[in-house]
ZAMARGU-4260 file (C-alpha; in steps of 0.2 Angstrom, whole numbers, plus 5000, padded with zeros to 4 digits):
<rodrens>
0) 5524/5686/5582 | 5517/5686/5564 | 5530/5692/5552 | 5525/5688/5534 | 5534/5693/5519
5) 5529/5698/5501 | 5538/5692/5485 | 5538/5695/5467 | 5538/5681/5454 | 5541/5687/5434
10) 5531/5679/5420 | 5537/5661/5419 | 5548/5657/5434 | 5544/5643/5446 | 5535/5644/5465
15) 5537/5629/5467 | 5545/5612/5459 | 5538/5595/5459 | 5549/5583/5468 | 5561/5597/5478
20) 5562/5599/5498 | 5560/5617/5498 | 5542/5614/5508 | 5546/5623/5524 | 5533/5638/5518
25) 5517/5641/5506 | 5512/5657/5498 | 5496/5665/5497 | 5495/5674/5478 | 5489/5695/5480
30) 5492/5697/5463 | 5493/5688/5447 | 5488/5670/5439 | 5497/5654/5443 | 5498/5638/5434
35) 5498/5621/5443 | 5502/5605/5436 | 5510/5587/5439 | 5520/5577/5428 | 5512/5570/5412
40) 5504/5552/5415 | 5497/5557/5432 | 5478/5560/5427 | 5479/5577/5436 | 5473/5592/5425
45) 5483/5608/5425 | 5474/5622/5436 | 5474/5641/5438 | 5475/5650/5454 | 5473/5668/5458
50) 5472/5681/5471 | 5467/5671/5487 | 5473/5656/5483 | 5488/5645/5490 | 5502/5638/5483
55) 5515/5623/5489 | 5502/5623/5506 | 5499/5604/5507 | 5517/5598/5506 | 5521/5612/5520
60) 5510/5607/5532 | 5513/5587/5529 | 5532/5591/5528 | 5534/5582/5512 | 5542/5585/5494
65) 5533/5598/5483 | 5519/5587/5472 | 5519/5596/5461 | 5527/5613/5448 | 5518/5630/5451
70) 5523/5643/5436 | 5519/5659/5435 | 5507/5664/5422 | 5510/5681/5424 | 5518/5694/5435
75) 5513/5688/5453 | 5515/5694/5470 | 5512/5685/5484 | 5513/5681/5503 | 5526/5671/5508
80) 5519/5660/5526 | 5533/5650/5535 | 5527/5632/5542 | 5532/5638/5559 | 5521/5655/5557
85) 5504/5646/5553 | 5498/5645/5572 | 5500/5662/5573 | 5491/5666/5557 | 5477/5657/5563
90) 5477/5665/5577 | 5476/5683/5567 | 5466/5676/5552 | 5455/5662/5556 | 5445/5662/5540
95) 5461/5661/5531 | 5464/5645/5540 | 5449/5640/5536 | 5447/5642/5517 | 5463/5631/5518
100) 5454/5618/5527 | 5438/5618/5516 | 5452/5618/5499 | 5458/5603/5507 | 5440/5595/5510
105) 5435/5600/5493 | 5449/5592/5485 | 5453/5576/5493 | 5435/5572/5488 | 5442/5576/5469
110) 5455/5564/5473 | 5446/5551/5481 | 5434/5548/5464 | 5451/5550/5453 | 5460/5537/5466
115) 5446/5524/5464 | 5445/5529/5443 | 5464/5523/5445 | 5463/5510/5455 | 5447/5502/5449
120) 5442/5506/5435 | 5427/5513/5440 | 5418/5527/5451 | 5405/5526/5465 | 5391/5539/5463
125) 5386/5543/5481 | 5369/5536/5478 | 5359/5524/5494 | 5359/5510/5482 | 5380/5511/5487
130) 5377/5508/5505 | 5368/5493/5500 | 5381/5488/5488 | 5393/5488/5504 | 5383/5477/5514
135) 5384/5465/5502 | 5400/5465/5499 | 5403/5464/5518 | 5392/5450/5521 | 5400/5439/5507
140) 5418/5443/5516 | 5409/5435/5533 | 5411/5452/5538 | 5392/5453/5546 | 5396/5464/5558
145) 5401/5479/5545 | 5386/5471/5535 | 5373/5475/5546 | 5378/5493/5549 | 5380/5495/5532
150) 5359/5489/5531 | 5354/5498/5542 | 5359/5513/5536 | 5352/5508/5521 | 5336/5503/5527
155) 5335/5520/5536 | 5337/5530/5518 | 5326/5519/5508 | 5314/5512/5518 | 5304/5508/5505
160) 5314/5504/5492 | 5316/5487/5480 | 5332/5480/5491 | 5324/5487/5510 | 5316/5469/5512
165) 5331/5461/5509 | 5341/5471/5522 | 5328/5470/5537 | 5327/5454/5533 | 5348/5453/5534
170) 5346/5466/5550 | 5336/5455/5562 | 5346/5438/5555 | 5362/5447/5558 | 5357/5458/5574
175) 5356/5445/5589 | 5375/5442/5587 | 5383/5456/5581 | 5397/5469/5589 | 5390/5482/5579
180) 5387/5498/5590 | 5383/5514/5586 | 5366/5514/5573 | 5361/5530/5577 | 5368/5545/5583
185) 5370/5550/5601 | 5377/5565/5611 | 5390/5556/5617 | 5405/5565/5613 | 5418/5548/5614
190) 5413/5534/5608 | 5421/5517/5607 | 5419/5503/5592 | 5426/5484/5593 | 5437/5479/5581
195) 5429/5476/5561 | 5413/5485/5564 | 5408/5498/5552 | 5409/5520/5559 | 5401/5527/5544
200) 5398/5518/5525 | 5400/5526/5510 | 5387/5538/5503 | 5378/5538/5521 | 5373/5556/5527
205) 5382/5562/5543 | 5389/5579/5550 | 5402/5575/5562 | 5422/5572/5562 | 5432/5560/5572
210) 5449/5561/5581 | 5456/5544/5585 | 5461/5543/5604 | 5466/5525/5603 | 5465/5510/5591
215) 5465/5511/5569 | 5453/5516/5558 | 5453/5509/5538 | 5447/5521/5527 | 5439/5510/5511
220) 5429/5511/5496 | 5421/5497/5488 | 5419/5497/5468 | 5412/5482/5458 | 5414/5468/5471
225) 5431/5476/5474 | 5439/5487/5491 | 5452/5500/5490 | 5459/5506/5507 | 5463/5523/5505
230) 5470/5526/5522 | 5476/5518/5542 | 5473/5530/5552 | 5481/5528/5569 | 5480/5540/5586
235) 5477/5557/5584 | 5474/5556/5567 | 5456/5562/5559 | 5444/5556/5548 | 5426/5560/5544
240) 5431/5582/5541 | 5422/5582/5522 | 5404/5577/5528 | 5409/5590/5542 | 5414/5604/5531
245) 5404/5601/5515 | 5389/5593/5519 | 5391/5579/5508 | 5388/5561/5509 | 5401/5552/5515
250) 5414/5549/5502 | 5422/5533/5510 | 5418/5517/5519 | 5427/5519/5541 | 5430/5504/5547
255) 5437/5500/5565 | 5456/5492/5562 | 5455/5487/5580 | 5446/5490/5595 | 5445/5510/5596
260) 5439/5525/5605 | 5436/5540/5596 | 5431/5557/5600 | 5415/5565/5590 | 5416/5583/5582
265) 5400/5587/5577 | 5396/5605/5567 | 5391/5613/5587 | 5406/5608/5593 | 5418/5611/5579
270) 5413/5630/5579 | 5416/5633/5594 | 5434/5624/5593 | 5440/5636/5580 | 5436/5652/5589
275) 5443/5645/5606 | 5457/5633/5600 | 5468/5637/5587 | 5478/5623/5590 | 5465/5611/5583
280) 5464/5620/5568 | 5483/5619/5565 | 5481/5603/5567 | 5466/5599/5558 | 5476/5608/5546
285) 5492/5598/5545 | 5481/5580/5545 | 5472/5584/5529 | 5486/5589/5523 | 5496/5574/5527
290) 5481/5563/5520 | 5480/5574/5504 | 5498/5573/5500 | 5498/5553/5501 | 5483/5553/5490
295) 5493/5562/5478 | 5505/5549/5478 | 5495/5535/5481 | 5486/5541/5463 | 5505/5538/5456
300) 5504/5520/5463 | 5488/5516/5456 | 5495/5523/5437 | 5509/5509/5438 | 5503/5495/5429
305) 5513/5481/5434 | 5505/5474/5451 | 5522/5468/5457 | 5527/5486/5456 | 5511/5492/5462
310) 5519/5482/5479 | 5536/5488/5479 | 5530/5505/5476 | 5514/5505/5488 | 5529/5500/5503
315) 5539/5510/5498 | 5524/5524/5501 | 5519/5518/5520 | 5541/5523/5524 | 5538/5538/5515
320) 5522/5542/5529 | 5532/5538/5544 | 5544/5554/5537 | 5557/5545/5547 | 5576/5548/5543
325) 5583/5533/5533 | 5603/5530/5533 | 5612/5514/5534 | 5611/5513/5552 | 5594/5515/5550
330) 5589/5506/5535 | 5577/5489/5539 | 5560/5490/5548 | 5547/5476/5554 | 5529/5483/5549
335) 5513/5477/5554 | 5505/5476/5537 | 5504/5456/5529 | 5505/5454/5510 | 5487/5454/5510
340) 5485/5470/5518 | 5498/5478/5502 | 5487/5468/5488 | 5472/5477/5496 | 5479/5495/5495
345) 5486/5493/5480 | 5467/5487/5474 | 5473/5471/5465 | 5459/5458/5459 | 5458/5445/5471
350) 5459/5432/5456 | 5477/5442/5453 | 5482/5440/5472 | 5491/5424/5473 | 5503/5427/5458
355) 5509/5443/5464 | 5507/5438/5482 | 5520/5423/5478 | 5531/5437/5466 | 5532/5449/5481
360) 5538/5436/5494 | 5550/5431/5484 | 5559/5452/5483 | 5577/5449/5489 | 5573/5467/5499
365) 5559/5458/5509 | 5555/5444/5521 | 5539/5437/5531 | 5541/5438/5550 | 5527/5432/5558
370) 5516/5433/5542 | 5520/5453/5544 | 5532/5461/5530 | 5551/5464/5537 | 5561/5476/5525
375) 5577/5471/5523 | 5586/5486/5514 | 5576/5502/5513 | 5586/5513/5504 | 5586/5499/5491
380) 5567/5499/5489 | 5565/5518/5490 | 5576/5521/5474 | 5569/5506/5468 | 5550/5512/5468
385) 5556/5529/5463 | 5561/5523/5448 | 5549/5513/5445 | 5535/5530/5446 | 5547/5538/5436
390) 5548/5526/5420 | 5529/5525/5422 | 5528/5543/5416 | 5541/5540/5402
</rodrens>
């Protein structure tokens, strides 16, 4: 049964802190104006919230440490929700659970542009001429099976554009061979994609949302010859919500990790999920949040400037996802990422790779099993990286 409660905050006292545990609930401000903010050297402007808006919501529903300090600007009253109350008050408010989900959207979008500033140097504009950009980029990686996708699409937007001879020309060359599946659309409502071959490129139109049944999914963007993976997404997970919710082009590149199925949520579909299954929204709701909240702190790593430390701390990040208890009986783990895999989330040049490739092997706290990174002590690295973020905003 839904039992919320209503609290009072003075003038200048704390809702939440950045960094504390206290995340097992949210509040929805009735009354008054709150200020949210990060700590200096994060990028992230202060903002105000009002009546209607939510506060402390994505490290609740992802179960993490606040990300960031809420004060009250004035006298505020608001709804306190308890984690384990948000079914039910989806069940009672729908559209409440919704304007969560299209906040979310709305800002991982934000992040994703401030993430590739960070990371890069530089932002995409989510013009066609991008998907071409990707193709290319693909197709000098001997990635021709992304490629062509990525061509096609292109081809299909600007038919009669400058670059469209080049990609028909690239399609029909590439197309004989390639895995690629999936070029247009279909009613199908699962869908399956061989490993490296290309769901959806950046800046391409689309409507629907996919929920990973089996296999990984790399969520990328490509800046100035350069990638960034921004997320592995893994069973259950889902990807693909902002075209859903917003109408927008996509914002990122989705790539099949490994051979996977996926089921397709298109805008029919979707609405007809929300009013007949709660559940899905819940958990709609607490994925975005758990992708949100690791942008968040992926935008920390990307302010390091040391790209040894970008390494340690980007690690030290994919523990933190896993939300995993870490003692000393507990305290090494075999991962499935290679160094490669780090330098390429971290964003590092490719000229800049071998160096800090060499550095990182070298950390007493790892070791190289079967090309895949071992951590040796995980505490060690975990206090280490903290410090690291830490003196970065000093």
């Amino acid at each position: 049964m839904l039992q919320l409660k209503i609290v009072n905050f003075r003038k200048g006292t704390y809702l939440v802190v950045e960094g504390k545990s206290d995340s097992d609930h949210f509040y929805i401000i009735q009354q008054g104006l709150v200020q949210c903010y990060k700590a200096a050297g994060s990028g992230i402007l202060p903002v105000k919230l009002g009546p209607g808006d939510f506060v402390g919501v994505v490290p609740c529903m992802s179960g993490h440490l606040q990300i960031e300090t809420a004060c009250a600007l004035s006298d505020v009253t608001a709804i306190l929700v308890p984690r384990e109350q948000y079914p039910d008050l989806i069940v009672k408010n729908t559209p409440v659970a919704l304007k969560i989900i299209r906040t979310f959207a709305n800002r991982m979008r934000v992040m994703n542009e401030m993430l590739t500033q960070a990371t890069l140097n530089n932002v995409v504009q989510d013009s066609y001429e991008q998907i071409f950009r990707v193709a290319e980029y693909y197709e000098k990686l001997q990635k021709k099976d992304i490629a062509i996708f990525a061509y096609y699409q292109y081809l299909k937007t600007k038919p009669t554009s400058e670059n469209a001879k080049i990609a028909k020309e690239k399609f029909i060359k590439f197309k004989p061979t390639s895995k690629a599946v999936y070029f247009e659309n279909t009613e199908d409502l699962i869908r399956e994609y061989p490993t490296n071959t290309m769901i959806f490129s950046e800046a391409q139109k689309g409507s629907d949302m996919f929920i990973i049944q089996s296999g990984e999914v790399t969520i990328s963007k490509v800046v100035d010859g350069n990638e960034v993976t921004l997320a592995v997404l893994h069973k259950g997970d889902m990807f693909g919500e902002m075209a859903l919710l917003e109408n927008k082009p996509r914002s990122a590149n989705a790539i099949a990790h490994s051979t996977c199925k996926l089921m397709v949520v298109n805008n029919k579909n979707f609405n007809n999920m929300v009013s007949t299954q709660p559940q899905l929204i819940s958990r709609l709701t607490t994925t975005l949040a758990d992708r949100l909240w690791s942008m968040y702190r992926q935008l920390d790593n990307a302010n390091l400037k040391d790209p040894l430390h970008k390494m340690l701390d980007m690690l030290s990040l994919q523990i933190e996802k896993q939300k995993i208890t870490i003692d000393k009986t507990n305290n090494s783990q075999q991962t499935e990422l290679t160094i490669s895999d780090l330098a390429t989330m971290c964003g590092i040049p490719k000229e800049q790779q071998p160096r800090v490739i060499y550095d990182f092997q070298n950390d007493s706290r790892i070791k190289l099993v079967d090309n895949k990174i071992y951590i040796k002590d995980i505490l060690e690295l975990l206090k280490q990286a903290a410090f690291l973020r830490k003196q970065s905003h000093e």
